[in-house]
N, C-alpha and C positions, 0 to 999 in steps of 0.2 A: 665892345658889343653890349647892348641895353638886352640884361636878363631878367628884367622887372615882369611877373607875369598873375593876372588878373585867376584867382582860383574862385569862381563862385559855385554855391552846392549850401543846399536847406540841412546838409547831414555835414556835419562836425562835430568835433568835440565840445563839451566833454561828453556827447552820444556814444554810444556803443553797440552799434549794430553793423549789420553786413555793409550796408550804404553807404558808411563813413568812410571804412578804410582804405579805399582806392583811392580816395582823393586825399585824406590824411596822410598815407605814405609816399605819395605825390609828391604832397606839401612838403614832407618832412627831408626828402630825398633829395628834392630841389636843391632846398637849402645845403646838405651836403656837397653838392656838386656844383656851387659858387653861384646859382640859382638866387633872385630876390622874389621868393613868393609873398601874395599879397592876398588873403581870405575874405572873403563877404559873407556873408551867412545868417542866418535869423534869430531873432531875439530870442525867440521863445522854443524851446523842445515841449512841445505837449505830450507826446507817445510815446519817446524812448525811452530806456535805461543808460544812466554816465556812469561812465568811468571818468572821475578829475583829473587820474594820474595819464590822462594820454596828455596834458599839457606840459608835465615835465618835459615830451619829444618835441612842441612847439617853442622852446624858449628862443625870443628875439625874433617872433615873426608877427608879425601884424593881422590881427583879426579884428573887421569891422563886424559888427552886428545892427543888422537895420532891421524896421517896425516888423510885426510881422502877427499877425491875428487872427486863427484857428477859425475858418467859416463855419461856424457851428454853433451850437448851445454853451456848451464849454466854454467854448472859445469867447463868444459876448461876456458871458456872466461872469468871467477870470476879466474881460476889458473894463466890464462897468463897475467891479465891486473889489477889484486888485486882489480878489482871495484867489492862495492858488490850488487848481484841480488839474495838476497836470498829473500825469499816470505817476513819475517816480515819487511824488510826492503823496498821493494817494497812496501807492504801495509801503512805502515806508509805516505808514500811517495802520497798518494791515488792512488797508479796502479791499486786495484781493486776496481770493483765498485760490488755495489749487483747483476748486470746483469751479473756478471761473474759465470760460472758453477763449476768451482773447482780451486782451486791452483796453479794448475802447470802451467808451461810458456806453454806447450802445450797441446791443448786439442783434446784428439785424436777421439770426439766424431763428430766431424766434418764432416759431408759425403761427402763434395767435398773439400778433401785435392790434394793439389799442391804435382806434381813427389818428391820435395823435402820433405814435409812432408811424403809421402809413405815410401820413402828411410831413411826418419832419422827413421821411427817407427821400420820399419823392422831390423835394426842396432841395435835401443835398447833390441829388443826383442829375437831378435837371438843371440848378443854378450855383450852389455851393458850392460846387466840385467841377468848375468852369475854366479852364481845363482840369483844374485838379486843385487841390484844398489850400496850393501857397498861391493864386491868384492875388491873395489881397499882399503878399509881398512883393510883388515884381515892382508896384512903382517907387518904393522908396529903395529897393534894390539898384533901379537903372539910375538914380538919380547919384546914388552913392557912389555907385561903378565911374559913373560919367565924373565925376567928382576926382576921383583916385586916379585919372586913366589922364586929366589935365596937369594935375598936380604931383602925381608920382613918376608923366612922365611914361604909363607903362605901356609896353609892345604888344603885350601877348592878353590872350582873355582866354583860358578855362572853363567850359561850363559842363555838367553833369549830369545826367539824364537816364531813369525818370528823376524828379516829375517834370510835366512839358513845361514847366514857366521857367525853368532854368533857359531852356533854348529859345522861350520868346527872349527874356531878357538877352542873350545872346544876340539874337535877330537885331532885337533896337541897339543894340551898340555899334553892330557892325554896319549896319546905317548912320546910324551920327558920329562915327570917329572912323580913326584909321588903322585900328586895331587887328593881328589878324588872332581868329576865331578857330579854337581848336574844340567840335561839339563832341565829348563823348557818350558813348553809348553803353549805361552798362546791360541796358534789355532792348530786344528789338519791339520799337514800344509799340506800332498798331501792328503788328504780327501775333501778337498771340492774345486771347481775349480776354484773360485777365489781366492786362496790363491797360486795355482803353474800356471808352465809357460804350454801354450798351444804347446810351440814349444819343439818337442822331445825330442832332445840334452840336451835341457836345462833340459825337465821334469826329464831327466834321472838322470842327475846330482843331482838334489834336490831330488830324492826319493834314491839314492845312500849315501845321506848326512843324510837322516833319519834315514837308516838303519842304518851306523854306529854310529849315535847317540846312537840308545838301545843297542848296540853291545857295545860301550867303555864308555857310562856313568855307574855311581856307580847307579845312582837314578833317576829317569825322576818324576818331578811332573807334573800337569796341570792344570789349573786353572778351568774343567769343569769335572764334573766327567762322563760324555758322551764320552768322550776324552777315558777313563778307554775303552769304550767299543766300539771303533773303531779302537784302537790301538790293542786289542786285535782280533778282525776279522782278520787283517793286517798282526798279527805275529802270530794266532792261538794260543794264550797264551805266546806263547816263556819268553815275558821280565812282564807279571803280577805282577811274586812276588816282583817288583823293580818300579811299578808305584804309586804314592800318589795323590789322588787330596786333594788340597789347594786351595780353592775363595779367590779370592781377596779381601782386607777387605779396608774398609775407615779409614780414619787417623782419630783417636780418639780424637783426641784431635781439630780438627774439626765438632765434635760435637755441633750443637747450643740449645743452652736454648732450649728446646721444649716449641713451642708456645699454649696456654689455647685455641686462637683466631685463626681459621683458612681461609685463602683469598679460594672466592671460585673461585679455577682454577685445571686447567690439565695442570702439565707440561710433558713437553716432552724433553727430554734431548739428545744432538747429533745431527748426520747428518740425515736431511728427505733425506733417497733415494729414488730412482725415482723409486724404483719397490714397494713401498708405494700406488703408484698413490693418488687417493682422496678420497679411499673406507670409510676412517672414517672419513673426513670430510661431506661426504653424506647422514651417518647413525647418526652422531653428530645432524644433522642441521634438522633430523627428530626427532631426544629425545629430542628437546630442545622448540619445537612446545609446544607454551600455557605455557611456563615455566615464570614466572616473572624473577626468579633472576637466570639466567644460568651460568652455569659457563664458564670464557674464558680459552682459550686454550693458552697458554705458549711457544712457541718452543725456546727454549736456545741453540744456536750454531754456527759453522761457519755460520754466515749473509749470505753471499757471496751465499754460498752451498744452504742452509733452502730456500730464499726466491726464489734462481730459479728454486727450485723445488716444492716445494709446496703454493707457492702464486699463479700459475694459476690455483689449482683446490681449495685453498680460493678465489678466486675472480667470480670461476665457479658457486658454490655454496654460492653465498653473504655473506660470512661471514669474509670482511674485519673487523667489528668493534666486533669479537669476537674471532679474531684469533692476539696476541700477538708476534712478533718477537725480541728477544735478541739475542746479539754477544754473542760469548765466553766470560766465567769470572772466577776468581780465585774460585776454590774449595770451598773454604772458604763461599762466596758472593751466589753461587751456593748453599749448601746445607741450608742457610740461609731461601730464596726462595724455598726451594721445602719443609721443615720442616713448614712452612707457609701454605703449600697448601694443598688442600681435596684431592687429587688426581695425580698421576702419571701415565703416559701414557709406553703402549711398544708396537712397531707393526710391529713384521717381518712378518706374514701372517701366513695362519695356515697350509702351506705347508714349509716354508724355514725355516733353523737356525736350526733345531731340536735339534741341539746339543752344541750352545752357550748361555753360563752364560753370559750377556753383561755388559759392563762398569756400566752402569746405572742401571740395576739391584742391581749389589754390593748397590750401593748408594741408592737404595728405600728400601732395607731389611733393613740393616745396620741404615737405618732413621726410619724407620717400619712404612713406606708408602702404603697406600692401590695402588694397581697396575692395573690399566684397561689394560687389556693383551692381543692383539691381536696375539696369540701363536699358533703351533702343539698344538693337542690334547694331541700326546708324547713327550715330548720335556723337556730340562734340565731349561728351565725359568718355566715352569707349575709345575713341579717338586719340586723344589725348593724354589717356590710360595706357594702351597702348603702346603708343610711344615714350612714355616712360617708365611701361614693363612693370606697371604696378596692379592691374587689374586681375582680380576672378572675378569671368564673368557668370550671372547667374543668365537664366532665359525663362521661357511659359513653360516650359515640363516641370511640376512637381518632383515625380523619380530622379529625374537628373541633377536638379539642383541641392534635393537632398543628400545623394551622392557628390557632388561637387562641395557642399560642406563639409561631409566626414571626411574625406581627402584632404582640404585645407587647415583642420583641425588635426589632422592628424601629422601635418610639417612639421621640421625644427630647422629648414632654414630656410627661410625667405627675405636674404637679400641676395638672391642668388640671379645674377643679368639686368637686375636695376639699371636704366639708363639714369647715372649720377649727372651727367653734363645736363640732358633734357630738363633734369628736375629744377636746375639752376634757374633757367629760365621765369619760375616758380617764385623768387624772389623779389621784394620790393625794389632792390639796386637795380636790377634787369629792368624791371616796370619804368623806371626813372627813366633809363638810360634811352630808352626805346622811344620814349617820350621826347625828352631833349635831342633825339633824334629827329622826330618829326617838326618840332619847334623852328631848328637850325636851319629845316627845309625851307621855310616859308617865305 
């Protein structure tokens, strides 16, 4: 059987963000399981943070890098002058400081931007960002792909999504070869509004790129099973019998000893966004009244991001010497740290997200972390929590959920009806297998 299989995705290694890993341990997994994975991916990381060492996991796999040019200011002025201004590079350098609000060279969050700032946004957002900012890689992309897919011989094509130019180039392959086409989803990408463009043109073309995705892929997975059932509103059932959800699992072999000895914290893992505001650091800082030994709060993430958004309502609410800030860190070092801890945090609200499995979630089940959930009543985290019997839920009453903190803090056992089997699920060998399951089908 030819197990030759096309992985294309703008996030790889040596990246280090939530968007790699699903396809990274994909990769990696394949290969375990007698899999010939074959990677495409872009020359250039403008935005992210590396990790080098996730290559020690890739040894003996092939990764093509084709042209790839950031549509922006950056991006020309890194083409014409070879100087580089990519972020990790920048940062090392100390360009950012923690008073910085995000990454990018421009922040458009600005309210008294200069004509020149008006004029570049408008540019990015109407032609720049056409579908979306790896436009200017899909052609040397398809031509690579097309290349590999004669000469390696391969059966299968992987593509990744967002952004949309993965699934055009998807599109154009499954038109010129005979490949079959497995699109994943890891967001339901014109479902929710920050994920597509505000500007029509644009939206059009991204909901035109959707369509033909379920039109010429063999198989659509997703990685939330919510996903199953917006897709289905969208197409009235049309492409059901062709959709699988697949979670995301954690690299197994990142597993740490489980600790006897647990530190008493809450971690929080990721970006604190700003529609966060301080609702749980206010309701924290009332369960913790008359407490001797409270637990501290943890935030693990972009520095940069975490402290300017959520250190003025720790500083609102006095709880500098109980709220803990870490930069990003390898995987590894990270589940180390949360396998340590009494507790894991998640707080989209209990109105947004209803329908995101989040990065960090994978990683609290998969570790079989009790979860303080600030969730939808409905939603695919509650859900899934749930049934692996890891959730306190919080909800809108103030009283109640303060009460529901002193009571959690006040446990000593909480692994008590853990569903262990469900949690397995949680795993990157699972993620594989579930996969090469769908593969086989086709």
């Amino acid at each position: 059987m030819n197990k030759k299989i096309l992985i294309i995705t703008p996030f790889f290694a040596p990246e280090s963000h939530a968007a790699v890993f699903r396809a990274h341990k994909l990769v990696k997994y394949l290969k375990k399981e007698g899999w010939e994975p074959i990677v495409l991916t872009v020359d250039t990381n403008y935005t992210y943070n590396e990790d080098p060492a996730l290559f020690n996991e890739l040894e003996g796999i092939p990764i093509h890098r084709t042209k790839y040019i950031e549509p922006s200011l950056r991006g020309i002025y890194m083409w014409l002058t070879g100087k580089d201004r990519t972020y990790k590079t920048l940062k090392s350098k100390g360009h950012y400081q923690a008073s910085n609000t995000n990454d990018s060279e421009y922040n458009g969050n600005n309210k008294k931007q200069s004509l020149f700032s008006r004029v570049y946004t408008f540019l990015l957002e109407h032609y720049l960002k056409k579908p979306d900012r790896f436009w200017t890689w899909k052609r040397s992309a398809i031509k690579k792909a097309k290349q590999l897919i004669k000469e390696e011989n391969i059966q299968y094509v992987y593509t990744t999504c967002l952004p949309f130019t993965t699934n055009q180039i998807g599109i154009a392959l499954k038109k010129a070869t005979d490949v079959k086409w497995v699109a994943d989803f890891r967001d339901p990408i014109t479902y929710a509004k920050r994920m597509y463009s505000e500007v029509f043109k644009v939206y059009k073309l991204q909901k035109e790129i959707q369509d033909n995705t379920f039109k010429y892929a063999d198989h659509i997975t997703v990685l939330s099973s919510a996903y199953e059932l917006i897709f289905n509103d969208q197409y009235e059932g049309k492409y059901n019998h062709k959709i699988t959800f697949i979670p995301t699992g954690l690299d197994d072999e990142y597993l740490p000893t489980e600790s006897k000895e647990e530190n008493n914290e809450i971690i929080f893992v990721g970006e604190y966004l700003k529609e966060y505001e301080g609702y749980f650091f206010k309701i924290y800082k009332e369960a913790i009244k008359n407490i001797m030994n409270a637990p501290k709060i943890k935030i693990i993430g972009n520095l940069n991001i975490n402290k300017a958004q959520a250190f003025p309502y720790v500083k609102k609410n006095k709880l500098e010497s109980n709220i803990i800030f870490h930069d990003h860190m390898p995987q590894n070092r990270l589940y180390e740290l949360i396998v340590k801890s009494k507790y894991t945090l998640i707080l989209s609200g209990t109105s947004a997200h209803w329908w995101n499995n989040f990065a960090k979630l994978v990683d609290y089940i998969a570790l079989k972390k009790r979860v303080i959930a600030l969730v939808p009543e409905i939603s695919e985290a509650k859900n899934e929590l749930e049934k692996a019997n890891l959730g306190i839920f919080l909800g809108e009453d103030d009283f109640k959920n303060i009460e529901i903190l002193k009571q959690t803090f006040a446990q000593n056992n909480f692994n008590k009806n853990i569903n262990f089997e469900y949690c397995k699920r949680y795993l990157a060998s699972s993620q594989t297998k579930s996969f090469i399951k769908v593969f086989n089908s086709l």
